[in-house]
PDB file of N, CA, C, O and CB in Angstrom:
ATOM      1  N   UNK A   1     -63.462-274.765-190.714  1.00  0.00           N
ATOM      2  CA  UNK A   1     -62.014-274.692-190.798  1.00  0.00           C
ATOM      3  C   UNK A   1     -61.451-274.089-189.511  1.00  0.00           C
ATOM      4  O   UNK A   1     -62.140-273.362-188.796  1.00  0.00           O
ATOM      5  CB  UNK A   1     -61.580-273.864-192.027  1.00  0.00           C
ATOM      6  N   UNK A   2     -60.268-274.385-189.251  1.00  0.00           N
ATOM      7  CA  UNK A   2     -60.171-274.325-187.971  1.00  0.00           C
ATOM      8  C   UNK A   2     -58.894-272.582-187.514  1.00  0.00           C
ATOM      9  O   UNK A   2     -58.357-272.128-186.504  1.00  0.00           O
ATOM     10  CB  UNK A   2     -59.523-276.161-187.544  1.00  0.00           C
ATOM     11  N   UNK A   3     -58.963-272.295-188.659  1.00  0.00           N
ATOM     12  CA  UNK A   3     -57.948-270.511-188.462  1.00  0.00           C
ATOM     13  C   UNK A   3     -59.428-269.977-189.070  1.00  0.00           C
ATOM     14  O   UNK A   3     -59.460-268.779-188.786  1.00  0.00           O
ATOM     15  CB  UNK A   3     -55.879-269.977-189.876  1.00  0.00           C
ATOM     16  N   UNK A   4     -60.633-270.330-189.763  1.00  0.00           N
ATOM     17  CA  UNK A   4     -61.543-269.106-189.294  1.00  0.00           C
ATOM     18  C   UNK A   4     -62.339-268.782-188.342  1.00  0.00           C
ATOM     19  O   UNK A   4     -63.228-267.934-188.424  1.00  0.00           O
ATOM     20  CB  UNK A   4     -62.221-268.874-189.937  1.00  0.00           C
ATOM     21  N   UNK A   5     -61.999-269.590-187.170  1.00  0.00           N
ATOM     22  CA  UNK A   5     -62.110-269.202-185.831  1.00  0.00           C
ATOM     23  C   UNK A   5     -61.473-267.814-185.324  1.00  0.00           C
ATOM     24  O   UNK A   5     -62.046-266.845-184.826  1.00  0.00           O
ATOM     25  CB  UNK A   5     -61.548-270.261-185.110  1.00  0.00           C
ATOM     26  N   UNK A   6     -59.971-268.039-185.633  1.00  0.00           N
ATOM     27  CA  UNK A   6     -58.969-266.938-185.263  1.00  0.00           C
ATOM     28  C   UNK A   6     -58.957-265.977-186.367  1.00  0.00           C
ATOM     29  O   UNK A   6     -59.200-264.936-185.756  1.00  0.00           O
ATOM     30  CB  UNK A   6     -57.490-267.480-185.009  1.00  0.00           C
ATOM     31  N   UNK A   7     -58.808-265.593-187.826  1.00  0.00           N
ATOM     32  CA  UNK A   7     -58.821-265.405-188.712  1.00  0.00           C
ATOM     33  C   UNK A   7     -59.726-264.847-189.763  1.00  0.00           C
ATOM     34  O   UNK A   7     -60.365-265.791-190.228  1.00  0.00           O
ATOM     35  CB  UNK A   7     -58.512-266.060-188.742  1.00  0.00           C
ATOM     36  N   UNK A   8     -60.071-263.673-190.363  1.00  0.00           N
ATOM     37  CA  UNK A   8     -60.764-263.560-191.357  1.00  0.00           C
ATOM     38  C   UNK A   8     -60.091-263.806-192.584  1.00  0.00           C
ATOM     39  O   UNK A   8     -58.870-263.710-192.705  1.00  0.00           O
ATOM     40  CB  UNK A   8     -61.299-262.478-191.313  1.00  0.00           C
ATOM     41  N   UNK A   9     -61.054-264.195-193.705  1.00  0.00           N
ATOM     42  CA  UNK A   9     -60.272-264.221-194.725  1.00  0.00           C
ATOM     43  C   UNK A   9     -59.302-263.433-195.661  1.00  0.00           C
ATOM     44  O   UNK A   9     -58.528-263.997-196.435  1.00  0.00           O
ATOM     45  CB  UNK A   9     -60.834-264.511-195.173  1.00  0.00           C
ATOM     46  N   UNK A  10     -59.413-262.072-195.521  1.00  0.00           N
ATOM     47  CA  UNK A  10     -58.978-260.994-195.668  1.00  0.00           C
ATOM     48  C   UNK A  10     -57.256-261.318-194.879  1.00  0.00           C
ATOM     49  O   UNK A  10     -56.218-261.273-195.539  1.00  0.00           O
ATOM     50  CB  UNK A  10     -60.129-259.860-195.014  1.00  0.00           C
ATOM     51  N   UNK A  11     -57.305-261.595-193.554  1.00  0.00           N
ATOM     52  CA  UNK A  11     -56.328-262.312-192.973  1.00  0.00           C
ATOM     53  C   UNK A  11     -55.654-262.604-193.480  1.00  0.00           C
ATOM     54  O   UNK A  11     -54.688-261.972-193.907  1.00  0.00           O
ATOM     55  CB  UNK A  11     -56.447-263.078-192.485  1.00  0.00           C
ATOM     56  N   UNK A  12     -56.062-264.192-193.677  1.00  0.00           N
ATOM     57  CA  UNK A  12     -55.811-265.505-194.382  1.00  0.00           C
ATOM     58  C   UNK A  12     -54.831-265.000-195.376  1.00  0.00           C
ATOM     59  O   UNK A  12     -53.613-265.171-195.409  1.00  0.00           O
ATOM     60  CB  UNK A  12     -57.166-266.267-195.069  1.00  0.00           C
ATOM     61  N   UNK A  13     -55.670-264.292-196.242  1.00  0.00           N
ATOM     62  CA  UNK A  13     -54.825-264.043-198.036  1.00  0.00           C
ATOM     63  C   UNK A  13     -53.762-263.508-197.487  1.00  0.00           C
ATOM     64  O   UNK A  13     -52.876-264.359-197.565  1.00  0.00           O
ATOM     65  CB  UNK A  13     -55.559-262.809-199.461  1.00  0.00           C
ATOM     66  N   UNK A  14     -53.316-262.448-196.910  1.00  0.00           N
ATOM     67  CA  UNK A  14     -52.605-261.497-196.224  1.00  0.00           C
ATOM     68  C   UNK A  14     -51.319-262.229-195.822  1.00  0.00           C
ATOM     69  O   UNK A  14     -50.146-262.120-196.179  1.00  0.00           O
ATOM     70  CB  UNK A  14     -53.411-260.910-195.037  1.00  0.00           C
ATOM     71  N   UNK A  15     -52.080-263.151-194.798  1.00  0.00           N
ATOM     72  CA  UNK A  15     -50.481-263.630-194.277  1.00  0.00           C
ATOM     73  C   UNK A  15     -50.240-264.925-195.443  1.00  0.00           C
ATOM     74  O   UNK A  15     -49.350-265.766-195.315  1.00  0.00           O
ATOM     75  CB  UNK A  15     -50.421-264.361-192.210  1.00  0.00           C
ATOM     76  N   UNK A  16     -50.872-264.904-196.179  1.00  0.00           N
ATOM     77  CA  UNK A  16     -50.332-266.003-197.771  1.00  0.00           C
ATOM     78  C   UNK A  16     -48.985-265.296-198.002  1.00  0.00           C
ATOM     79  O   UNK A  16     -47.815-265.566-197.730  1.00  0.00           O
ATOM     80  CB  UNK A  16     -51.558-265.832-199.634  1.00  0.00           C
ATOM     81  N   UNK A  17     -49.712-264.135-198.704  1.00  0.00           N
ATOM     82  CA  UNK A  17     -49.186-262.940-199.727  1.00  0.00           C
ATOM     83  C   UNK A  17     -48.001-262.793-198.739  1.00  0.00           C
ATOM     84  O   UNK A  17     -46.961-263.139-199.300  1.00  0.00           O
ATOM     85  CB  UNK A  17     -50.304-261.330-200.062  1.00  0.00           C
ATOM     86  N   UNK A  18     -47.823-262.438-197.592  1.00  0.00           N
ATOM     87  CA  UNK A  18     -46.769-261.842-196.699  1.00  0.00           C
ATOM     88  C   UNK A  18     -45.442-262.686-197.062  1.00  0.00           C
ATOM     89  O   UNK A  18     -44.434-262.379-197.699  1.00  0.00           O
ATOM     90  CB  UNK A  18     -47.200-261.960-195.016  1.00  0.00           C
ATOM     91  N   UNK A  19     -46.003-264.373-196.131  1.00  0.00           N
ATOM     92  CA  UNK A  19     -44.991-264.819-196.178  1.00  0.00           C
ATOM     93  C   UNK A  19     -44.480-265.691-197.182  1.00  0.00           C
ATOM     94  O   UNK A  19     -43.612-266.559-197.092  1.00  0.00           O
ATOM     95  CB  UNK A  19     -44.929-265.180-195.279  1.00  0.00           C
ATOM     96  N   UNK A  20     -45.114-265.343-198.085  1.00  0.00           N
ATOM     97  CA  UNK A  20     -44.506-265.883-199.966  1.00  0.00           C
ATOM     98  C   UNK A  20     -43.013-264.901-200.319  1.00  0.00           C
ATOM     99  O   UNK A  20     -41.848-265.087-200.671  1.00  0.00           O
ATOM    100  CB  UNK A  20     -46.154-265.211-201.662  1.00  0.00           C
ATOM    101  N   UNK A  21     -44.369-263.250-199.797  1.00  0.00           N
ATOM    102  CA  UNK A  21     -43.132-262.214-200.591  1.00  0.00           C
ATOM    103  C   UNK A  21     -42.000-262.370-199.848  1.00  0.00           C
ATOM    104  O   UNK A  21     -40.914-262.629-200.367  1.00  0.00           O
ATOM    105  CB  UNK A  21     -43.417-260.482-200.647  1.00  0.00           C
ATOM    106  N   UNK A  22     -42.219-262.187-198.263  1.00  0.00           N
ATOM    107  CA  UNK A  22     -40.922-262.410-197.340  1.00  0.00           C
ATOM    108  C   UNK A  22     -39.873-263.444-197.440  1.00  0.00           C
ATOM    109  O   UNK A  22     -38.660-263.304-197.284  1.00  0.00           O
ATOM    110  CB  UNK A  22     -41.322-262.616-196.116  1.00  0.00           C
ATOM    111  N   UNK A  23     -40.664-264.693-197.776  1.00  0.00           N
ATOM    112  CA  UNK A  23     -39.278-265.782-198.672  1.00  0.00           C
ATOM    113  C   UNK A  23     -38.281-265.909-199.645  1.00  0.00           C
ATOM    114  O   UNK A  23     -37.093-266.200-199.783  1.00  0.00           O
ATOM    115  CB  UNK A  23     -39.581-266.598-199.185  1.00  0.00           C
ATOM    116  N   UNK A  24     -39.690-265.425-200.514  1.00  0.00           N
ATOM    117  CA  UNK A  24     -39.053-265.012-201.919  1.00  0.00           C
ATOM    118  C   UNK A  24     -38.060-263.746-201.740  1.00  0.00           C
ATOM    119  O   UNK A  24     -37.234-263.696-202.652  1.00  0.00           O
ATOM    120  CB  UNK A  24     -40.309-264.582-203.044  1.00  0.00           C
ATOM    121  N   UNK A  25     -37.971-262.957-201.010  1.00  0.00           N
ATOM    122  CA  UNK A  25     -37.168-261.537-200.935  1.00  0.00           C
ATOM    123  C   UNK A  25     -35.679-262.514-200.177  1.00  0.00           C
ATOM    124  O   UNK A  25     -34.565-262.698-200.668  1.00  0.00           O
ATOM    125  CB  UNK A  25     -38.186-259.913-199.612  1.00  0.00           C
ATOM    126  N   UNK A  26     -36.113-262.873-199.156  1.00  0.00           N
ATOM    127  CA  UNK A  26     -34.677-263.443-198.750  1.00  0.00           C
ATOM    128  C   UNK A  26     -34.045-264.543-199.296  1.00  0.00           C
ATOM    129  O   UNK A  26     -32.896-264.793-198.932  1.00  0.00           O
ATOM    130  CB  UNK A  26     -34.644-263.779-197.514  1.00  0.00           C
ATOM    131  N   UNK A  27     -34.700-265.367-200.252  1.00  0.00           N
ATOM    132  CA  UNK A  27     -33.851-265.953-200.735  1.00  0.00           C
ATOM    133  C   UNK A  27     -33.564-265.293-201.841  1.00  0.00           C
ATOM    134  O   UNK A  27     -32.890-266.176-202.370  1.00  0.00           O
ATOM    135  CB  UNK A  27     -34.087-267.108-200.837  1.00  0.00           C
ATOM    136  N   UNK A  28     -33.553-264.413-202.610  1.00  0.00           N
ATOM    137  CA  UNK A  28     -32.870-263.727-203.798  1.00  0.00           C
ATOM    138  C   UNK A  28     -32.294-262.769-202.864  1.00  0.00           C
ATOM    139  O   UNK A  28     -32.051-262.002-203.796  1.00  0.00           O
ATOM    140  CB  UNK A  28     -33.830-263.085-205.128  1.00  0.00           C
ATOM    141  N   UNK A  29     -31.924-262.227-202.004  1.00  0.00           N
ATOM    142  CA  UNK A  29     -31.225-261.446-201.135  1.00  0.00           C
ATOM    143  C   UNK A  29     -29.773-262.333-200.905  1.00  0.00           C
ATOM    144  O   UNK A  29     -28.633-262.025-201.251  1.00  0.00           O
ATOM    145  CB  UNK A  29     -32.167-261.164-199.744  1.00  0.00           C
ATOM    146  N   UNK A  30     -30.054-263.036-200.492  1.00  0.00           N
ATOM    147  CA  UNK A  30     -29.262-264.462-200.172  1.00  0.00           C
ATOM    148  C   UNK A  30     -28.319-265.131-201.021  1.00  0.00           C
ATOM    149  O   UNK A  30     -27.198-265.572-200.769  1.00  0.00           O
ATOM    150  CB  UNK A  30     -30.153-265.479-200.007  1.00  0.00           C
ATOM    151  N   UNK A  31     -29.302-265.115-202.563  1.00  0.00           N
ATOM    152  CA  UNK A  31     -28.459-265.779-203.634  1.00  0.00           C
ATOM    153  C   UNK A  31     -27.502-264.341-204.058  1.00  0.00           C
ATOM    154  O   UNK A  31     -26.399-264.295-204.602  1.00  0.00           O
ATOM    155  CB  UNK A  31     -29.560-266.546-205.089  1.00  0.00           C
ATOM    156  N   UNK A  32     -28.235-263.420-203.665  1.00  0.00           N
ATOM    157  CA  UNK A  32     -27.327-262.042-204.367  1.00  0.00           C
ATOM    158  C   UNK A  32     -26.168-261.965-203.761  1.00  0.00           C
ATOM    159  O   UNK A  32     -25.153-261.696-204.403  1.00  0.00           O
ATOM    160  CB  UNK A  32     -27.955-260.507-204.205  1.00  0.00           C
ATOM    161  N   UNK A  33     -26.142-262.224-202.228  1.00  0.00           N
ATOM    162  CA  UNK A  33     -24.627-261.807-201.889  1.00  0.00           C
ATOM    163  C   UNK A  33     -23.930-262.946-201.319  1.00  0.00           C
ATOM    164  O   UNK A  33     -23.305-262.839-200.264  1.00  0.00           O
ATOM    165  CB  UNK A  33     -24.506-260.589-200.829  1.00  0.00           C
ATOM    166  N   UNK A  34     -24.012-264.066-201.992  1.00  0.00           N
ATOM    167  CA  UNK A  34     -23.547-265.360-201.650  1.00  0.00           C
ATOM    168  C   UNK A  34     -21.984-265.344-201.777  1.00  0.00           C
ATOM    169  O   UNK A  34     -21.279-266.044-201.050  1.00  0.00           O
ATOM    170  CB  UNK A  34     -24.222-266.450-202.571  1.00  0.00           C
ATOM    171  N   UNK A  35     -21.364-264.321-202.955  1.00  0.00           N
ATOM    172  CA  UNK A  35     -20.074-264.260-202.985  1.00  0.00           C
ATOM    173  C   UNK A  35     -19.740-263.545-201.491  1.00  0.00           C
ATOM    174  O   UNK A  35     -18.734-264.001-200.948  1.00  0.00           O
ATOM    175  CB  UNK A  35     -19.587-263.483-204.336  1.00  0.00           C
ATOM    176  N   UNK A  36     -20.369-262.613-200.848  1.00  0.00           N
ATOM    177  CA  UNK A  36     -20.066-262.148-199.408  1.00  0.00           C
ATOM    178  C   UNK A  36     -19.988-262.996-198.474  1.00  0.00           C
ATOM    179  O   UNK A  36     -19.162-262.838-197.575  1.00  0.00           O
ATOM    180  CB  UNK A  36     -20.901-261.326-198.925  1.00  0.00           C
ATOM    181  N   UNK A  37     -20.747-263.953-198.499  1.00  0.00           N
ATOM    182  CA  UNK A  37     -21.313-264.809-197.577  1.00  0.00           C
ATOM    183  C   UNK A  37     -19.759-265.708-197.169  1.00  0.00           C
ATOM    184  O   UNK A  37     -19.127-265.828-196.119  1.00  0.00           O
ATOM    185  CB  UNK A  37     -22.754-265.780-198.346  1.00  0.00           C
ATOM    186  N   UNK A  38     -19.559-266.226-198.566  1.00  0.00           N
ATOM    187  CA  UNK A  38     -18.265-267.167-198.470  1.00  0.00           C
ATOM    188  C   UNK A  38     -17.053-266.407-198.236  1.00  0.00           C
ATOM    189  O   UNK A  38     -16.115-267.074-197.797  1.00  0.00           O
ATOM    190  CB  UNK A  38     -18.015-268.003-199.779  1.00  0.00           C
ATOM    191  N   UNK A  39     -16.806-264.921-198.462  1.00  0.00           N
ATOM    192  CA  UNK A  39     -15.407-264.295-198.271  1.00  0.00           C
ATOM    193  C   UNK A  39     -15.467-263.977-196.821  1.00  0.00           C
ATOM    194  O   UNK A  39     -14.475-264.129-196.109  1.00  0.00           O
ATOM    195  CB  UNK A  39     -15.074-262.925-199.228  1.00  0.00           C
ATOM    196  N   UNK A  40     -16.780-263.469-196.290  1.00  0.00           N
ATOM    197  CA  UNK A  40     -16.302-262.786-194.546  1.00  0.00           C
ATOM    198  C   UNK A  40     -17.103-263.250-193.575  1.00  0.00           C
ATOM    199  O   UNK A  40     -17.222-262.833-192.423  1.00  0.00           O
ATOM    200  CB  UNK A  40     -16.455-261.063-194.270  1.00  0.00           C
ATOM    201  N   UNK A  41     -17.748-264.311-194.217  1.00  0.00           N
ATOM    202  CA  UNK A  41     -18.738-265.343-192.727  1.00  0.00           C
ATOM    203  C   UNK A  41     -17.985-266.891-193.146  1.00  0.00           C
ATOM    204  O   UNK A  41     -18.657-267.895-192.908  1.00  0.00           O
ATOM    205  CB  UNK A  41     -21.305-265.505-193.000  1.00  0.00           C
ATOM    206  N   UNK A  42     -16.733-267.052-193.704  1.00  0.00           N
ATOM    207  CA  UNK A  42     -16.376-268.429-193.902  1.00  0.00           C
ATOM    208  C   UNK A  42     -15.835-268.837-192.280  1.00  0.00           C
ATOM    209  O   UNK A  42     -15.214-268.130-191.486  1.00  0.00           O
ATOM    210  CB  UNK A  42     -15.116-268.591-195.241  1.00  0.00           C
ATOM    211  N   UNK A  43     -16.420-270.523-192.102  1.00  0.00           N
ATOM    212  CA  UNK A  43     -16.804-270.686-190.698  1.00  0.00           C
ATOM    213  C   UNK A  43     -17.438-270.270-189.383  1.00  0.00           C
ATOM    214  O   UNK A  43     -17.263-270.631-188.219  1.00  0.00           O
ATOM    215  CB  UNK A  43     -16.214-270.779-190.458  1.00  0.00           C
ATOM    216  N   UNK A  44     -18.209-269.415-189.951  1.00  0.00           N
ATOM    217  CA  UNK A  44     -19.293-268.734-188.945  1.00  0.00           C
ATOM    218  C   UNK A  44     -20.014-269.740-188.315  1.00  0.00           C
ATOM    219  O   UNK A  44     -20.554-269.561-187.223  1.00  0.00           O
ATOM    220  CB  UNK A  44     -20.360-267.778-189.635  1.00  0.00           C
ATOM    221  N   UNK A  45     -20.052-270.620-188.830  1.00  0.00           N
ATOM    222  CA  UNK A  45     -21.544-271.936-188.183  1.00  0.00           C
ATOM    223  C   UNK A  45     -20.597-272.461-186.668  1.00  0.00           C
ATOM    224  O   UNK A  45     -20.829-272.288-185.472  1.00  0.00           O
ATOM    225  CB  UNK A  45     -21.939-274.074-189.817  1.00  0.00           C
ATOM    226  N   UNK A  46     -19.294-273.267-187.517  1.00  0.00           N
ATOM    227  CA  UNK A  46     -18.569-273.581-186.018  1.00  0.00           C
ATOM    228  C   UNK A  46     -18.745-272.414-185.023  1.00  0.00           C
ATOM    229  O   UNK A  46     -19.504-272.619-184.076  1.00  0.00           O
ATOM    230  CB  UNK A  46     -16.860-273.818-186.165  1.00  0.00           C
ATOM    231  N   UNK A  47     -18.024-270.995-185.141  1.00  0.00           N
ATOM    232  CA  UNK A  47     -18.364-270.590-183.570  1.00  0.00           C
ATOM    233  C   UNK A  47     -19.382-270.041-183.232  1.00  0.00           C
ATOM    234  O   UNK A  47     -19.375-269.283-182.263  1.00  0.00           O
ATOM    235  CB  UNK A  47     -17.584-269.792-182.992  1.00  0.00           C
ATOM    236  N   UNK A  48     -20.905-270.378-184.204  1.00  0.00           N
ATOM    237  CA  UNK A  48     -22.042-270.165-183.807  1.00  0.00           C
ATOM    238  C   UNK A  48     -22.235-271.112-182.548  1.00  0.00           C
ATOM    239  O   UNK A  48     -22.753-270.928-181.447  1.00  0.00           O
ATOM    240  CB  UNK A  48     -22.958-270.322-184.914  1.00  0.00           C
ATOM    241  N   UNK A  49     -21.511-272.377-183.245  1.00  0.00           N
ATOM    242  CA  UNK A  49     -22.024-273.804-182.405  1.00  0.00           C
ATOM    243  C   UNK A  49     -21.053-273.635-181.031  1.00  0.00           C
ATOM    244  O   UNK A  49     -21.444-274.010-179.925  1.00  0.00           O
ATOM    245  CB  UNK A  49     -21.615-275.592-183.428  1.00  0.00           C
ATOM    246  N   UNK A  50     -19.953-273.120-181.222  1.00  0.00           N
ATOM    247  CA  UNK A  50     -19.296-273.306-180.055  1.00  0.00           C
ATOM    248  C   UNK A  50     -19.609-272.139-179.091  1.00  0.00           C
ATOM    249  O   UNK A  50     -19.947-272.427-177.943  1.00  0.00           O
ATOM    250  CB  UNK A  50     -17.855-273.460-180.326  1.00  0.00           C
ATOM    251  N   UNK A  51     -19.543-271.144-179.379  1.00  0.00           N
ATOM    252  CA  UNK A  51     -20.239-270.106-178.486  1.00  0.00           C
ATOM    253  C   UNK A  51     -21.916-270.233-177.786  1.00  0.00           C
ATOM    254  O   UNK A  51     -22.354-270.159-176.638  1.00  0.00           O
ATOM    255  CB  UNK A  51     -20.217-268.858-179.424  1.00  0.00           C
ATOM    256  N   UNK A  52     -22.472-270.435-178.999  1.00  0.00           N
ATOM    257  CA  UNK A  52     -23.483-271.075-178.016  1.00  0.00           C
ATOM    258  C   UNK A  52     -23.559-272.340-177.341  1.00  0.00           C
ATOM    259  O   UNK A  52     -24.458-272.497-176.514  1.00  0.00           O
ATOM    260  CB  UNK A  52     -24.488-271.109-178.540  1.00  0.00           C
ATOM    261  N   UNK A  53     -22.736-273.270-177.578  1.00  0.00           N
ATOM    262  CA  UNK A  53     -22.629-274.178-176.607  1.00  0.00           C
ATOM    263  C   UNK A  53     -22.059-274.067-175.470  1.00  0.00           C
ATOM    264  O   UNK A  53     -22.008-274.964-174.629  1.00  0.00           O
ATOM    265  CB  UNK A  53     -22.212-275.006-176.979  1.00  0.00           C
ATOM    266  N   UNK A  54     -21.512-272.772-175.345  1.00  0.00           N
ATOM    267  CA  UNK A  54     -20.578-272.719-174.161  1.00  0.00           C
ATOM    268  C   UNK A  54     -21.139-271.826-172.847  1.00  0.00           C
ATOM    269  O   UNK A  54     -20.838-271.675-171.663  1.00  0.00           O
ATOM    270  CB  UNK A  54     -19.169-272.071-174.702  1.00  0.00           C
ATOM    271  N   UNK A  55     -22.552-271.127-174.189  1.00  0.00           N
ATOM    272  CA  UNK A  55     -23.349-269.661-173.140  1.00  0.00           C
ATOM    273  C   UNK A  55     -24.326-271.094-172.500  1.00  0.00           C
ATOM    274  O   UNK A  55     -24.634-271.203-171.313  1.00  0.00           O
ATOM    275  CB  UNK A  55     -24.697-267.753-174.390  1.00  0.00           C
ATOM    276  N   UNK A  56     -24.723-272.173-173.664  1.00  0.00           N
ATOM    277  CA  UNK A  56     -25.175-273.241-172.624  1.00  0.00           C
ATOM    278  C   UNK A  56     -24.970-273.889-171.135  1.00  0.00           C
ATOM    279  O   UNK A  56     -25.669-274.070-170.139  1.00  0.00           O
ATOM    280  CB  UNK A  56     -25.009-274.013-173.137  1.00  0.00           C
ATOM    281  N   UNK A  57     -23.649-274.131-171.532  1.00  0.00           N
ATOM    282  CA  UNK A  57     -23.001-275.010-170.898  1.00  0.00           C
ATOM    283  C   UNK A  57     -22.528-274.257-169.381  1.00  0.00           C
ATOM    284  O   UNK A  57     -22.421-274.956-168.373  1.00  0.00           O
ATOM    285  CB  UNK A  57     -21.833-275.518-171.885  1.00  0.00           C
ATOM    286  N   UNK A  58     -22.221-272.542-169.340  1.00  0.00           N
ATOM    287  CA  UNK A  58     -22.633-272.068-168.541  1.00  0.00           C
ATOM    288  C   UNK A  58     -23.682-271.906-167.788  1.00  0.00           C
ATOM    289  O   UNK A  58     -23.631-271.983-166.561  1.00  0.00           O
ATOM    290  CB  UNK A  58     -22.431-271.577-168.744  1.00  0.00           C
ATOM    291  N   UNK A  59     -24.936-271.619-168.575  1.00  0.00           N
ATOM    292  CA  UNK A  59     -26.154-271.233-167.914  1.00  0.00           C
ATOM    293  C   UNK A  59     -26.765-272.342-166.974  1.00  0.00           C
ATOM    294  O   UNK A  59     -27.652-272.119-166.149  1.00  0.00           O
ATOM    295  CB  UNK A  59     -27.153-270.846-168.970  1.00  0.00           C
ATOM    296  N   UNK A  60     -25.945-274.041-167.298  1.00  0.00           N
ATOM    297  CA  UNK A  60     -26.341-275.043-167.155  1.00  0.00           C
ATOM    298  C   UNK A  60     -25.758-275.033-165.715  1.00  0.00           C
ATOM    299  O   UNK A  60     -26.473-275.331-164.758  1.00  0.00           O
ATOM    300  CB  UNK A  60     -26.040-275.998-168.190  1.00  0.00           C
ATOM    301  N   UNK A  61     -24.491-274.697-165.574  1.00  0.00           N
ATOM    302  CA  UNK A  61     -23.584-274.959-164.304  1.00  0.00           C
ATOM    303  C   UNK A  61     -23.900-273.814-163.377  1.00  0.00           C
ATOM    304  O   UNK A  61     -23.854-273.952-162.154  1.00  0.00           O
ATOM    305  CB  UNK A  61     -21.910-275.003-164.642  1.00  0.00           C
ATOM    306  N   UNK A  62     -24.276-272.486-164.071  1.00  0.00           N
ATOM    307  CA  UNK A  62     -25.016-271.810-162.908  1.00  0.00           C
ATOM    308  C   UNK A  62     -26.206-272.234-162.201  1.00  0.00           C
ATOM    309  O   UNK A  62     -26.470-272.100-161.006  1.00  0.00           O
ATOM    310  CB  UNK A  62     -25.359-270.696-163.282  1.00  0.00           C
ATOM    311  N   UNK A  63     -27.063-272.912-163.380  1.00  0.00           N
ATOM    312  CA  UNK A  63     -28.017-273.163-162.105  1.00  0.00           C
ATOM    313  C   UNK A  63     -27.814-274.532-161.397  1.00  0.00           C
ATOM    314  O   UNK A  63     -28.400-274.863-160.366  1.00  0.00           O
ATOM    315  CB  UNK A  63     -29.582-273.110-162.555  1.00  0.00           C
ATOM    316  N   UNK A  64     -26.989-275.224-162.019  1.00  0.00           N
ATOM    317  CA  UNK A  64     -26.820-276.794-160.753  1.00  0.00           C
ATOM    318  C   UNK A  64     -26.077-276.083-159.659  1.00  0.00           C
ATOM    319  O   UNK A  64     -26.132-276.604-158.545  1.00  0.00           O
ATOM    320  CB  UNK A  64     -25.599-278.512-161.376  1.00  0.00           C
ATOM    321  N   UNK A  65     -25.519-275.182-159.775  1.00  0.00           N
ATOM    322  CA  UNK A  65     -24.389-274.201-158.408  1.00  0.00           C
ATOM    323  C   UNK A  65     -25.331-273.738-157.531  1.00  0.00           C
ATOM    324  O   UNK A  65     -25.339-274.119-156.360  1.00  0.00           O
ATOM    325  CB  UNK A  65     -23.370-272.565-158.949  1.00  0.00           C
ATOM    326  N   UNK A  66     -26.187-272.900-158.000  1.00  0.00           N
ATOM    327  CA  UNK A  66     -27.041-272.227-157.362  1.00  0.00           C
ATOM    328  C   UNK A  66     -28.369-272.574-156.995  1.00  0.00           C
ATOM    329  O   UNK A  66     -29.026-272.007-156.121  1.00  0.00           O
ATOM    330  CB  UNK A  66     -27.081-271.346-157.892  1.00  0.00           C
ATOM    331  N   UNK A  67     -28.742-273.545-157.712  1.00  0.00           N
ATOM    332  CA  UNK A  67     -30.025-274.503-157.341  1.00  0.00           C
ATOM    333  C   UNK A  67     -31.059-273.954-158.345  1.00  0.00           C
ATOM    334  O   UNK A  67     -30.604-273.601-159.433  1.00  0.00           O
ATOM    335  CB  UNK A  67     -30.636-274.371-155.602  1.00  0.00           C
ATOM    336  N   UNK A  68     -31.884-273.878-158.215  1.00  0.00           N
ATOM    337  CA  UNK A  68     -33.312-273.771-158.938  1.00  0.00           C
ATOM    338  C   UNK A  68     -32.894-273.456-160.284  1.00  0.00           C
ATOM    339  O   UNK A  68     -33.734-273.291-161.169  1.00  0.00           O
ATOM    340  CB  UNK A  68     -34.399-272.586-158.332  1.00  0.00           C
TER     341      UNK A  68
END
């Protein structure tokens, strides 16, 4: 198998167990404050998209300005 190269099994179970519990915690975290979610992040995604398109769209024109 090719992670018990990198990996003991002890490992293995470990990062199972980890990232089961770590899912499972944020999505019931998630469903818990979903009424928050919609009252004080309503439209958060647009100026996720536009702000980072714009730290893009800078970083892009600095370097065609400046070369490398």
């Amino acid at each position: 198998m090719f992670l018990s190269a990198f990996f003991t099994t002890g490992r293995i179970i470990f990062i199972i167990f980890f990232v089961t519990a770590f899912i499972s915690l944020m999505i019931y975290s998630y469903r818990k404050d979903i009424k928050n979610h919609n009252r004080y992040y309503k439209g958060a995604g647009k100026k996720v998209v536009i702000y980072g398109g714009l730290i893009v769209l800078i970083f892009m024109a600095i370097r065609f300005l400046w070369g490398h």
